[in-house]
C-alpha positions in Angstrom: -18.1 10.6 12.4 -19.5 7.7 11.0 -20.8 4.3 12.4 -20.8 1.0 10.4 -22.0 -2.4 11.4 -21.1 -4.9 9.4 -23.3 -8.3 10.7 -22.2 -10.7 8.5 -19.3 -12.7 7.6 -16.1 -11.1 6.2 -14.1 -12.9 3.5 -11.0 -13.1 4.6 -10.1 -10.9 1.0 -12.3 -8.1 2.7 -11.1 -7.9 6.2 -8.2 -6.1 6.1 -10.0 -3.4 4.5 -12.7 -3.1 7.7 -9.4 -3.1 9.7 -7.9 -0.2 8.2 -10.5 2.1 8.8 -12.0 1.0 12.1 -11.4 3.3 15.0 -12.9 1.0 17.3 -14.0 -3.1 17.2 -16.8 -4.2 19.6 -17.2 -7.4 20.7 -20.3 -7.6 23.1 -20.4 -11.6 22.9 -22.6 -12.7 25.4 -21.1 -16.6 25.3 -18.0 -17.9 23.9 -14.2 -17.4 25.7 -12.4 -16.3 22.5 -12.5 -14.3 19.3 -10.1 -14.6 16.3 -11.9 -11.1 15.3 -10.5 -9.2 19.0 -7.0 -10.7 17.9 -6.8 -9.2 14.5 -7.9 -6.0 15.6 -5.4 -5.7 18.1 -2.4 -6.5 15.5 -4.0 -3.5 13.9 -3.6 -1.4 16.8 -7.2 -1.1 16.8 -9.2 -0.5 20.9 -11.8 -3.4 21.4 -14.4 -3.3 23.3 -15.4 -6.8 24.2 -17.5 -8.5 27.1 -15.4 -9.7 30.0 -14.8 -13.5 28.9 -14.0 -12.2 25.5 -11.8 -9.9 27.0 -10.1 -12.7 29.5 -8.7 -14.6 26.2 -7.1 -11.4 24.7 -3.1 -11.9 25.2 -1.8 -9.7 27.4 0.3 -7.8 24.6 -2.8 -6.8 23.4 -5.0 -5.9 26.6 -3.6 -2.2 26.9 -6.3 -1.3 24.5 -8.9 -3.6 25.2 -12.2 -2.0 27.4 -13.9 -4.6 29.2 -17.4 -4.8 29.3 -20.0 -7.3 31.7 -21.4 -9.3 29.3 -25.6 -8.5 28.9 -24.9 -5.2 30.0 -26.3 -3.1 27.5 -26.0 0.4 30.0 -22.4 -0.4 30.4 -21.2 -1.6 26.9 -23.1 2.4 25.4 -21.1 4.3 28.1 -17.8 2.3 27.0 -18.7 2.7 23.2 -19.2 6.6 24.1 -16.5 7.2 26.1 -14.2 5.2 23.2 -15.1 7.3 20.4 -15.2 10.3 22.2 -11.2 10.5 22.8 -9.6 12.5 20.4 -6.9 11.3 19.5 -4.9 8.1 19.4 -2.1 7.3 20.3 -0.3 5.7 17.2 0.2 2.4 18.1 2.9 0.2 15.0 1.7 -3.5 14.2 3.5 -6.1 16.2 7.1 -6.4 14.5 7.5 -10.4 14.5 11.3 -10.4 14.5 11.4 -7.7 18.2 8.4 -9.8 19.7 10.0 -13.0 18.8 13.4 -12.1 20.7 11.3 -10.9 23.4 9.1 -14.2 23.5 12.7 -15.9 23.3 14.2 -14.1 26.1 11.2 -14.4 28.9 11.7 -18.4 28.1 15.3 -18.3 28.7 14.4 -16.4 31.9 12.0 -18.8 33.2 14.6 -21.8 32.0 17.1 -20.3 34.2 
């Protein structure tokens, strides 16, 4: 029940500790095609909320948790925000395991190769 924004630059020492407790990242960019921050939220299992082209550049092992909103849209990116913190509960979502994700990667090529 309690709303930080943290408008400035993050050492990289002090990010994982924003992570950890975030319920939510937004990411209302209203220029720009990616975000390094959107990424490492989602390896947290963290829901972003991020303007369309922001949104575009997630990878799609991430997008199942990502909210898209029209960029400038200030209407649309409240009612997202609202509706996102207003679920109760989670589901519990485990960091990306590199070893399972990497035979996964591994086997999609081999599929394509065939």
């Amino acid at each position: 029940n309690q709303v930080i924004i943290e408008d400035r630059y993050l050492p990289d020492a002090e990010a994982h500790l924003y992570f950890l407790s975030a319920d939510v990242l937004v990411a209302p960019y209203t220029a720009g095609t990616q975000s390094a921050v959107t990424a490492l939220a989602g390896s947290y299992g963290i829901p972003v909320i991020a303007s369309q082209q922001i949104a575009d550049g997630i990878s799609p092992q991430g997008s199942s948790r990502v909210y898209r909103v029209p960029p400038g849209e200030a209407d649309e990116l409240a009612k997202v925000i609202r509706y996102v913190l207003n679920i109760q509960e989670w589901e519990k979502i485990d960091p990306p395991d590199p070893i399972k994700d990497w035979g996964r990667m591994v086997r999609v090529i081999e599929e394509i190769a065939a």
